[in-house]
N, C-alpha and C positions, 0 to 999 in steps of 0.2 A: 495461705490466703493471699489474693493477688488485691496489691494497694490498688488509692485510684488514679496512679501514673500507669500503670499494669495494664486496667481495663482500659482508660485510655488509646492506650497506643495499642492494645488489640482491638477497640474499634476504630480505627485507621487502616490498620491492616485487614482487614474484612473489607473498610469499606473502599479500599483500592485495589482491594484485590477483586472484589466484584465489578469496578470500574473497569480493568485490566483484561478482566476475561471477556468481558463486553465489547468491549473497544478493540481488543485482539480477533473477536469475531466477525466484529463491523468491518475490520482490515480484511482479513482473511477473504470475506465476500465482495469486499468494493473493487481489492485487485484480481479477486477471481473474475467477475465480469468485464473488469478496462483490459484483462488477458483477452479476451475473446476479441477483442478490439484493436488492441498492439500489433505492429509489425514486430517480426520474428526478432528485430536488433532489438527492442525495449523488452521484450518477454522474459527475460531473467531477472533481472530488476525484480518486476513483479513478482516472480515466482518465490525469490528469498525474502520478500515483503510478506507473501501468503505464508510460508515456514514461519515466520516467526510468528505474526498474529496468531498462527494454530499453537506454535509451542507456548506463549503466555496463556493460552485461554486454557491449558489445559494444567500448567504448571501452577496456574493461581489458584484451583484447588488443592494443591499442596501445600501455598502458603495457608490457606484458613485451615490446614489440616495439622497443621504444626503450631500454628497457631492456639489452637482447641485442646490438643494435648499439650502443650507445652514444651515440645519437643525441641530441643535444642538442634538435633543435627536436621530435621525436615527443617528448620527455619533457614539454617545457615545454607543450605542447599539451594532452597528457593531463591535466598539474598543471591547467592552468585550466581544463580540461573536468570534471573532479572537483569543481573550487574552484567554479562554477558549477551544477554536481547538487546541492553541500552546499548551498548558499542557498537553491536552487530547494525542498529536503527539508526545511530547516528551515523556509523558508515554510509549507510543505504541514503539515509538524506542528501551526506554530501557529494555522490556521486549522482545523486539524481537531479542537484542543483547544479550539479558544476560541471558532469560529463554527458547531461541527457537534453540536447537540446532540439524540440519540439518541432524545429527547420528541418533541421537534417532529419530526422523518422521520416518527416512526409515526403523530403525530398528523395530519400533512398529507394524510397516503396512506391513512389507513383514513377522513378526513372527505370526498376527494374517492372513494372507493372507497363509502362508503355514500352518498352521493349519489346514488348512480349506482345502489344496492339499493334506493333508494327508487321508481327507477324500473322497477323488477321486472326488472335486467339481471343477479342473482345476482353482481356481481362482488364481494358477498364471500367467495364459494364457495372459492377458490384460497387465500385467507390461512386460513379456517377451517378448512380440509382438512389443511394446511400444518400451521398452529401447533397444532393440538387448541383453538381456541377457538371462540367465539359471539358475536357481537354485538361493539362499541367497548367497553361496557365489562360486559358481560354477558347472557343471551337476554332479560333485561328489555327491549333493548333496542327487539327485534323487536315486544313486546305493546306497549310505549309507540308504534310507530310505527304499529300496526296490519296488523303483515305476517307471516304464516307463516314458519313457525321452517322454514329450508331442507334439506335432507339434511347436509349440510357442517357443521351444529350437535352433529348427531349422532354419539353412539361408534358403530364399526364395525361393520355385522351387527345394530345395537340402534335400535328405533324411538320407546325411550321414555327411553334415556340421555342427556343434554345435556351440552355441554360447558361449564361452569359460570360456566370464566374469561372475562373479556371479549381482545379480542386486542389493545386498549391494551395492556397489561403486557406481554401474551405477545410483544407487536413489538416492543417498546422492548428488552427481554431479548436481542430475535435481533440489533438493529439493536449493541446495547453490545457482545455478541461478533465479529460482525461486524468493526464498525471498533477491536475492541482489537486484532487479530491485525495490519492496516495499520499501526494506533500501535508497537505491539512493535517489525515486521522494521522499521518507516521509523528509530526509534529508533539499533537496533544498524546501519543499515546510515548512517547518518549519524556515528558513530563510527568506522566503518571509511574511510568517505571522508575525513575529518581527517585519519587515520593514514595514508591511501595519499598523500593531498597533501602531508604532511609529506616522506615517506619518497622520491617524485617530486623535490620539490623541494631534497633532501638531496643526491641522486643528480644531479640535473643540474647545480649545485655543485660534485658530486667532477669530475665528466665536463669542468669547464669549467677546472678547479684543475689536472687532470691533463693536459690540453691545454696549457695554459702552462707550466707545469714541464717536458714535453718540448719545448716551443719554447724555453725557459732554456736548459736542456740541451745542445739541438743548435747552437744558438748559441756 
């Protein structure tokens, strides 16, 4: 019979692990769509952000699963499958703080992106359309290079409105929201992985305390 330290920390463990799977699937989808948005240099980033949200959300049915049976070795498995997403998350944050800066994505992608307008491939059509802007760093950009200001520079319906801003600023803006909403869930959901590895490995403890005490017992 499980005391009431027992039930306790097995509801923690339920109810972080329901947190967990949750929050690994909110991850999973917030960096699946800011993918579709990323230039191709921040795309990994995201993509080992998406792996991991999927591996907790699927791994924290094993902790209530071990949890429920009482199982010692699914507990201690989930503890270091947790204990191994946290390091893996805190990696991910601090590279995403300290090597991912939101200047250089837009400035990479709009200087290889106008390369390519210089060669009359309009590919800055999509960002211009997208952000309401013109040009790197405004339609000056166009006269300094000697090219026709393109439809995409233009307000909607208007052929002599411009869009003023350049899409420097306006990208950098999309790319800072972008990766805060990653920082945010990676943040709270690295907080929960502590608390469910604590809570795991509390539980597999009572599970091992209370297998002995009945082997006293029956003794």
């Amino acid at each position: 019979m499980m005391g009431c330290g027992s039930i306790t920390i097995m509801s923690m463990v339920f109810l972080f692990n329901t947190l967990s799977s949750v929050l690994g699937l909110v991850i999973a989808v917030v960096n699946s769509l800011a993918l579709n948005e990323m230039s191709s240099e921040g795309k990994p980033l995201l993509i080992l952000f998406i792996l991991v949200g999927v591996i907790m959300f699927v791994v924290s049915f094993l902790g209530c699963l071990g949890a429920i049976k009482a199982n010692v070795c699914m507990t201690w498995t989930y503890a270091i499958t947790v204990l191994a997403a946290g390091i893996i998350t805190i990696t991910l944050l601090c590279i995403l703080a300290g090597h991912t800066d939101e200047k250089t994505l837009a400035k990479n992608q709009l200087d290889a992106a106008w390369a390519q307008e210089k060669n009359h491939t309009n590919a800055m059509s999509i960002l211009q359309s997208k952000l309401h802007c013109c040009g790197i760093n405004g339609p000056g950009d166009y006269t300094a290079a000697n090219l026709t200001l393109p439809f995409s520079c233009f307000y909607p319906n208007s052929k002599t409105k411009v869009y003023e801003e350049g899409c420097f600023s306006e990208l950098t803006q999309f790319y800072v929201q972008v990766l805060k909403g990653s920082k945010v869930a990676g943040w709270i959901f690295l907080a929960i992985e502590i608390v469910a590895f604590v809570c795991a490995v509390l539980l597999d403890v009572t599970f091992k305390y209370g297998r002995r005490r009945c082997r006293t017992l029956s003794t």
